[in-house]
C-alpha positions as CSV (number, residue, x, y, z in Angstrom):
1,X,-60.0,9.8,10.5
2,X,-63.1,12.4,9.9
3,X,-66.1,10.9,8.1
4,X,-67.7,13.1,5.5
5,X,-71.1,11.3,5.6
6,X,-73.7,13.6,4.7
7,X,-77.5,13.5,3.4
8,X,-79.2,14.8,0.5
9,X,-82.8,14.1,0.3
10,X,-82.7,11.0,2.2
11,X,-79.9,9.7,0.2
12,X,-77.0,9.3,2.2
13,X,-73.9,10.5,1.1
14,X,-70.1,9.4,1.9
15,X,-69.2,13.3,1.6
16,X,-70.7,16.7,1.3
17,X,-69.6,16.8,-2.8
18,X,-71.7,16.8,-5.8
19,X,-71.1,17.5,-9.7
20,X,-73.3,19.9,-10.6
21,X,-74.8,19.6,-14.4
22,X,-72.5,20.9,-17.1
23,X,-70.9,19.5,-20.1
24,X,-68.6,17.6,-18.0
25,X,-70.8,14.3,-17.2
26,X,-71.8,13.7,-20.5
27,X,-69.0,11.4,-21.2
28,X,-68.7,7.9,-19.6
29,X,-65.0,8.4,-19.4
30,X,-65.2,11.7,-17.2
31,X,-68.0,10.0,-15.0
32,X,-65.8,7.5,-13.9
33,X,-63.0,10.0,-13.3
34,X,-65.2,11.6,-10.8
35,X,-66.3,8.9,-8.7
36,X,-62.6,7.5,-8.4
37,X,-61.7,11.2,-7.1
38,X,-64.5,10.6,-4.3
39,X,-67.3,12.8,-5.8
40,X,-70.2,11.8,-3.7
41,X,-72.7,12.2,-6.8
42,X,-73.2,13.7,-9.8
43,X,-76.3,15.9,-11.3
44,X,-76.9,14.9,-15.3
45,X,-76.7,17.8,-17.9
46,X,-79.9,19.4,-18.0
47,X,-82.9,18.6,-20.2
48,X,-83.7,22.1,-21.5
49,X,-87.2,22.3,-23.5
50,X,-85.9,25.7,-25.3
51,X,-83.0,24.5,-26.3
52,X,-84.6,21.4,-28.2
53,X,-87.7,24.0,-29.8
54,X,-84.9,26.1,-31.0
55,X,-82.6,23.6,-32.6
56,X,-85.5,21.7,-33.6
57,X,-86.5,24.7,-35.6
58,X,-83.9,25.0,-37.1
59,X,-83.4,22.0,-38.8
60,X,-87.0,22.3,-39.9
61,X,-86.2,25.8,-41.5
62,X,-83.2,24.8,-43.2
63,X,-85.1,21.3,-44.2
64,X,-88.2,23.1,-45.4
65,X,-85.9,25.9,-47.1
66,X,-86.7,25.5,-50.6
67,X,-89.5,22.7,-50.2
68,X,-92.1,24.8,-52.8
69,X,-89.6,25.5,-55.4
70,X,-92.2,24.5,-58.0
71,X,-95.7,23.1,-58.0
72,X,-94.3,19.3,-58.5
73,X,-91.8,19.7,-55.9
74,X,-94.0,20.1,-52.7
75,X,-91.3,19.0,-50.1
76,X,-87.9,18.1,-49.8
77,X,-87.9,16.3,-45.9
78,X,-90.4,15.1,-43.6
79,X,-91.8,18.1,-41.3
80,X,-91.4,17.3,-37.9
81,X,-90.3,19.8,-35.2
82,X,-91.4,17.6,-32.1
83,X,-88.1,16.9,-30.8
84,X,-89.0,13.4,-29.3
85,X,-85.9,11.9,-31.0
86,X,-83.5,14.5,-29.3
87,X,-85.3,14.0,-25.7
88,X,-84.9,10.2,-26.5
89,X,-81.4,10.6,-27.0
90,X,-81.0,12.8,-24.0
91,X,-82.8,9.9,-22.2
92,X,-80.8,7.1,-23.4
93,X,-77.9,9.1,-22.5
94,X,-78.8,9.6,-19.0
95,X,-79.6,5.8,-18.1
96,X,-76.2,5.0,-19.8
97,X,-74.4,7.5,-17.1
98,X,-76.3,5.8,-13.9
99,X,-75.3,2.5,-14.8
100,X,-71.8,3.2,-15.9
101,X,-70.9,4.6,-12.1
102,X,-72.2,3.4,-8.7
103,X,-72.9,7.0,-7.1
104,X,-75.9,8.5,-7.1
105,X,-77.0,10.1,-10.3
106,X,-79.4,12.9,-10.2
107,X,-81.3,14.1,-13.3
108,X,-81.7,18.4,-14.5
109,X,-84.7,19.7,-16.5
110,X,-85.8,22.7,-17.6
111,X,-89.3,23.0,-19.3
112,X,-91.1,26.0,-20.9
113,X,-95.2,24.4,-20.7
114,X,-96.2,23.2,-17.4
115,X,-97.7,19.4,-18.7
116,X,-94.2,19.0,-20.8
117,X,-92.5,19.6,-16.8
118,X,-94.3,16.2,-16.0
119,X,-93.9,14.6,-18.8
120,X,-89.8,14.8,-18.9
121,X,-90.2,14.1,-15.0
122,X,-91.8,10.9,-16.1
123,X,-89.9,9.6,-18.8
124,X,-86.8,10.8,-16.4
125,X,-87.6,8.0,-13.5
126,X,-87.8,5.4,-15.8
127,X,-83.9,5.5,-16.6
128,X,-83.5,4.6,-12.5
129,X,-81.9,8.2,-11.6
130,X,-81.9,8.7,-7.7
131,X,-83.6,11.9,-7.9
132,X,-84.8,14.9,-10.5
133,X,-83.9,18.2,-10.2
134,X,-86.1,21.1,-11.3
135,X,-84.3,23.7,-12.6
136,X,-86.4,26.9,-11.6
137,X,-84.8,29.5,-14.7
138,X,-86.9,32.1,-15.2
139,X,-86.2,35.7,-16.5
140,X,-89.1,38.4,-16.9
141,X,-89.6,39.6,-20.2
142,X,-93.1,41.3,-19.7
143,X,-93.6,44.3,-17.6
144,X,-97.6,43.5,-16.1
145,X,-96.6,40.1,-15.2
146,X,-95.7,40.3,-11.6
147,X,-93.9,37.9,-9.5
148,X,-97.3,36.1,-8.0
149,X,-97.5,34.6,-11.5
150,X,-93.7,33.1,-11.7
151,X,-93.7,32.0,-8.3
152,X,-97.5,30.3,-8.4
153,X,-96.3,28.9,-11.3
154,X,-93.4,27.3,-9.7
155,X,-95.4,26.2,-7.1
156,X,-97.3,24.5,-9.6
157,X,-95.1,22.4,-11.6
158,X,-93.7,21.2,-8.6
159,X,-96.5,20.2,-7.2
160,X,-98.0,18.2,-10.3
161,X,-93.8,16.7,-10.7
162,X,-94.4,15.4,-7.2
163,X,-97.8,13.9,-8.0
164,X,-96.6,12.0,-11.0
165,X,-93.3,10.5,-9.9
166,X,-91.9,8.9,-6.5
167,X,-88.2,9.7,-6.7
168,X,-87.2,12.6,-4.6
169,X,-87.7,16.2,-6.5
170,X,-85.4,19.2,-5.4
171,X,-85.6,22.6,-6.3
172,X,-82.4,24.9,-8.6
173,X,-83.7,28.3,-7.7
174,X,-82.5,32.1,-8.8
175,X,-82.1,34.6,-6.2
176,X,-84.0,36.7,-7.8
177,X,-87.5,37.0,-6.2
178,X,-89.3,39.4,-3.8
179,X,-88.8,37.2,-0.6
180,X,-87.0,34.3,-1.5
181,X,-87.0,32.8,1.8
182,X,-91.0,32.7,1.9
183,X,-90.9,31.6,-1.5
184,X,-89.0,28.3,-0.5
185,X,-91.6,27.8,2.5
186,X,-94.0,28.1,-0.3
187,X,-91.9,25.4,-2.0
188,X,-91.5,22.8,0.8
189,X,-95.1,22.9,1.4
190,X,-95.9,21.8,-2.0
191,X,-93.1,18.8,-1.4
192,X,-89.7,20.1,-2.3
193,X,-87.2,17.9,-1.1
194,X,-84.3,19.9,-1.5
195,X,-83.1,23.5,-2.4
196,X,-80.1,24.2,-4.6
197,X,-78.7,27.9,-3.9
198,X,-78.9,29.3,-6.4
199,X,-79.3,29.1,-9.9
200,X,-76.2,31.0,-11.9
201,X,-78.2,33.2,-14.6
202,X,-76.0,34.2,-17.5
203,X,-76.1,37.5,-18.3
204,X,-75.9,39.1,-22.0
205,X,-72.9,41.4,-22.8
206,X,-72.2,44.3,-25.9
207,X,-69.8,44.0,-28.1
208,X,-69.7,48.0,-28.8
209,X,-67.4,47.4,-31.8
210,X,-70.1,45.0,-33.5
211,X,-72.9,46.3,-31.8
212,X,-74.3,43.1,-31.3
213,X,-75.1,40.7,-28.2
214,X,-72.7,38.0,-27.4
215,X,-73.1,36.0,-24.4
216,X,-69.3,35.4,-22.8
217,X,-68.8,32.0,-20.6
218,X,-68.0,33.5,-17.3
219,X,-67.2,30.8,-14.3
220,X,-67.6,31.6,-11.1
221,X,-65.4,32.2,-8.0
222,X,-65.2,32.1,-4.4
223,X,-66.9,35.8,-4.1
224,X,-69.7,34.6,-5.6
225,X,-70.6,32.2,-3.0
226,X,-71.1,34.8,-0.4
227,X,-75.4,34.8,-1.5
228,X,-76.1,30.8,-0.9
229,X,-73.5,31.4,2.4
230,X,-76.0,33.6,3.8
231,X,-79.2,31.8,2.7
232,X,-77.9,28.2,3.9
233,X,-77.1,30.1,7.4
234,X,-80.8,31.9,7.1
235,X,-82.7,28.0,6.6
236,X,-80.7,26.1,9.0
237,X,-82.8,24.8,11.6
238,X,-86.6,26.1,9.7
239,X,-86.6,23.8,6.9
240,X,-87.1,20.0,7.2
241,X,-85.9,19.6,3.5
242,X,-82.3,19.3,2.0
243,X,-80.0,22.4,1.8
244,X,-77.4,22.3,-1.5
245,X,-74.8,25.5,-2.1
246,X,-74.1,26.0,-5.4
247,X,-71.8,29.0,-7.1
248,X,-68.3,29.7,-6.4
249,X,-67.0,26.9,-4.2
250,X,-63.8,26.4,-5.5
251,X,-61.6,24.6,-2.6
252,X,-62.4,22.4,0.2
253,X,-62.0,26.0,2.8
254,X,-65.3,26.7,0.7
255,X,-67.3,23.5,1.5
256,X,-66.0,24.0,5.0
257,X,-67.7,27.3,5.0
258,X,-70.6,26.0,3.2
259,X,-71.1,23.5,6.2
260,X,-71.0,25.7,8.9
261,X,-73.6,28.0,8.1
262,X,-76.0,24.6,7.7
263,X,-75.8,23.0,4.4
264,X,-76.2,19.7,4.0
265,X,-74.0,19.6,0.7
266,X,-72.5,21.6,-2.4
267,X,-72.6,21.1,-6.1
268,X,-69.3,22.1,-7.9
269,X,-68.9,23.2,-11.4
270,X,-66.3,25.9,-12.1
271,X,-63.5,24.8,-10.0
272,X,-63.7,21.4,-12.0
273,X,-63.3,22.9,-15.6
274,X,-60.6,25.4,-13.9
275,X,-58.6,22.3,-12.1
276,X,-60.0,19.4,-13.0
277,X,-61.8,16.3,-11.9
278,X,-59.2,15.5,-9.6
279,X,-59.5,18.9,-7.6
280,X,-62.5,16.9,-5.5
281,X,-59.7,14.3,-3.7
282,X,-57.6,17.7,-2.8
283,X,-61.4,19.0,-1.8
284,X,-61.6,15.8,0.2
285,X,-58.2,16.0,1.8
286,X,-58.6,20.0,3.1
287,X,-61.8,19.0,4.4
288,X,-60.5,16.0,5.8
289,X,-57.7,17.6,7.3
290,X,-59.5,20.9,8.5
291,X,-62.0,18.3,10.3
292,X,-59.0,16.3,12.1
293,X,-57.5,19.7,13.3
294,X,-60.7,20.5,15.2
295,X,-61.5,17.4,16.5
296,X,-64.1,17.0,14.5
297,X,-65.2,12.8,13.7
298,X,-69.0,13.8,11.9
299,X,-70.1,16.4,9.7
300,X,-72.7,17.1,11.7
301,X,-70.5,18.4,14.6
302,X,-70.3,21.4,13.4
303,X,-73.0,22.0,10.7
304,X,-74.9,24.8,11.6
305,X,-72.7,26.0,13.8
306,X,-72.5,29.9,12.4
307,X,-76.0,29.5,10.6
308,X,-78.2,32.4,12.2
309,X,-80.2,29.8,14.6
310,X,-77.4,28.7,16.2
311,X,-74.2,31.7,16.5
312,X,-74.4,34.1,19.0
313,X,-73.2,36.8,16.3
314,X,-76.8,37.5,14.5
315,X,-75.0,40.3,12.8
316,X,-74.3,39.0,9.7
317,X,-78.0,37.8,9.2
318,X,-79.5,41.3,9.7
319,X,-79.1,45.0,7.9
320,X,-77.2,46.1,10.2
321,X,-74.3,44.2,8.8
322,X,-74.5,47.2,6.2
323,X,-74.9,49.8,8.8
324,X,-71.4,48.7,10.3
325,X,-69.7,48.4,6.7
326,X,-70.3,52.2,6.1
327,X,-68.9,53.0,9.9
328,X,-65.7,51.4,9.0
329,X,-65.1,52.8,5.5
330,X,-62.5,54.5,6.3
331,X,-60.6,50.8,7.0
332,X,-61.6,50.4,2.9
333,X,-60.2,53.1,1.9
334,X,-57.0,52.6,3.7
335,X,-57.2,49.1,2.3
336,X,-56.7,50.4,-1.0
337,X,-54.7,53.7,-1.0
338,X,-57.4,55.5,-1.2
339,X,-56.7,58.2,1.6
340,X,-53.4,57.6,4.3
């Protein structure tokens, strides 16, 4: 029988699984669920800073709504917009989820000032979570601000997180910067323990009959795992810390995939809303089974194993990958009807 141990920042884990943060490990019910279909851990829903201003503001809007009405009737509620009762909550929550299931139970945040970053990450390690992870969303609204400032900033908050707390810290990161692989160099330097690749940004769509924004729930698919593929294969073997997929791994063939270009693990999101929690035992079983065909016993027999350090096909880690799509157009346009 293959054994699916695997490591995430120093943690050792009985397979290569985790549940990434969404909606579905807010309830104690689903959370057991996941550990009895073999999830190896689980990443809490994310503390987002923005979120709690803008709902925070809210209620004080509607609250403070009609609070001058006349000169006797100064105000109709308190004035508070500080939120510490909804990170409280989110808190509480949180500690109640590690203690209802005995796998590892990472926590998510996402801050908008650099001293409220340390502060969540404080309060965070207090509820006993095994690690934190920082989740690095950050979209450029300002044309002079160039990506020094986001990335020094990242650099930043990590560094003061992994001052002020001892659990191990790893990194959600967008694909979107200049060199991303420097960038995460940059990172582990400043302590990162761990890289999740890479953060799914959801993009705003327009409804041309309302003209107006709406922001459609998209999940992912196995194409869209093709970016971390190529970025766990491009840090195998030249980072010391903790390599996560995340994005469109949908089966147990993707994990497998996952694996061989040298991550250490995958966080799953989609597939489990699509197919539900039990679609990690039938994750376990392919792998399990994929594993046995080969003669594999460890993970690590074959992690790495097509990650650029290690195949003796470099082609898919350089440009000329493109260069030999373009020669063999003509197969793609066969492919499709295009031309006979």
């Amino acid at each position: 029988m293959a054994d699916l141990k695997s490591h995430y920042m120093g943690l050792e884990l009985k397979n290569p699984i985790i549940i990434g943060a969404s909606n579905i490990v807010t309830e104690i019910e689903n959370l057991k669920k996941i550990e009895k279909a073999g999830a190896a851990a689980v990443v809490y829903k994310s503390l987002f800073e923005e979120q709690i201003q803008l709902e925070n503001l809210e209620l004080y809007e509607r609250k403070t709504e009609y609070s001058d009405r006349n000169a006797e009737m100064i105000t109709l509620f308190p004035e508070s917009i500080s939120g510490t009762s909804d990170i409280m909550e989110h808190l509480v929550a949180l500690k109640k989820a590690k203690d209802s299931i005995n796998i590892p139970v990472f926590a998510s945040i996402n801050a908008v000032h650099d001293e409220t970053w340390v502060e969540y990450a404080k309060e965070i390690e207090k509820t006993g979570v095994n690690g934190l992870e920082l989740n690095f969303y950050s979209v450029p609204e300002k044309i002079d601000n160039g990506f020094e400032d986001i990335e020094k900033k990242q650099i930043k908050i990590l560094t003061d997180v992994k001052e002020a707390v001892n659990i191990p810290v790893s990194v959600k990161l967008s694909c979107y910067h200049t060199y991303p692989l420097k960038h995460i160099s940059d990172l582990e330097n400043a302590g990162a323990d761990a890289f999740v690749l890479f953060n799914r940004l959801f993009q705003p769509d327009i409804d041309i009959h309302t003209e107006e924004h709406h922001f459609p729930y998209s999940l992912s698919n196995s194409e869209d795992n093709r970016l971390p593929l190529r970025f766990a294969g491009l840090l195998y073997g030249n980072t010391n810390a903790s390599i996560c997929a995340n994005t469109g791994i949908m089966n147990g063939s993707d994990v497998i995939k996952m694996m061989l270009a040298g991550a250490d693990c995958v966080q799953i999101v989609s597939t489990v809303y699509l197919n539900q929690i039990e679609v990690v035992s039938s994750m376990i079983k392919e792998i399990e089974k994929w594993m046995d065909s080969k003669g594999y016993s460890i993970i690590e027999s074959f992690r790495g194993k097509l990650s650029k350090k290690n195949s003796d096909n470099k082609l898919p880690y350089h440009r000329a990958q493109y260069m030999d799509f373009m020669m063999t157009t003509s197969q793609i346009l066969k492919k499709y009807k295009i031309i006979n």
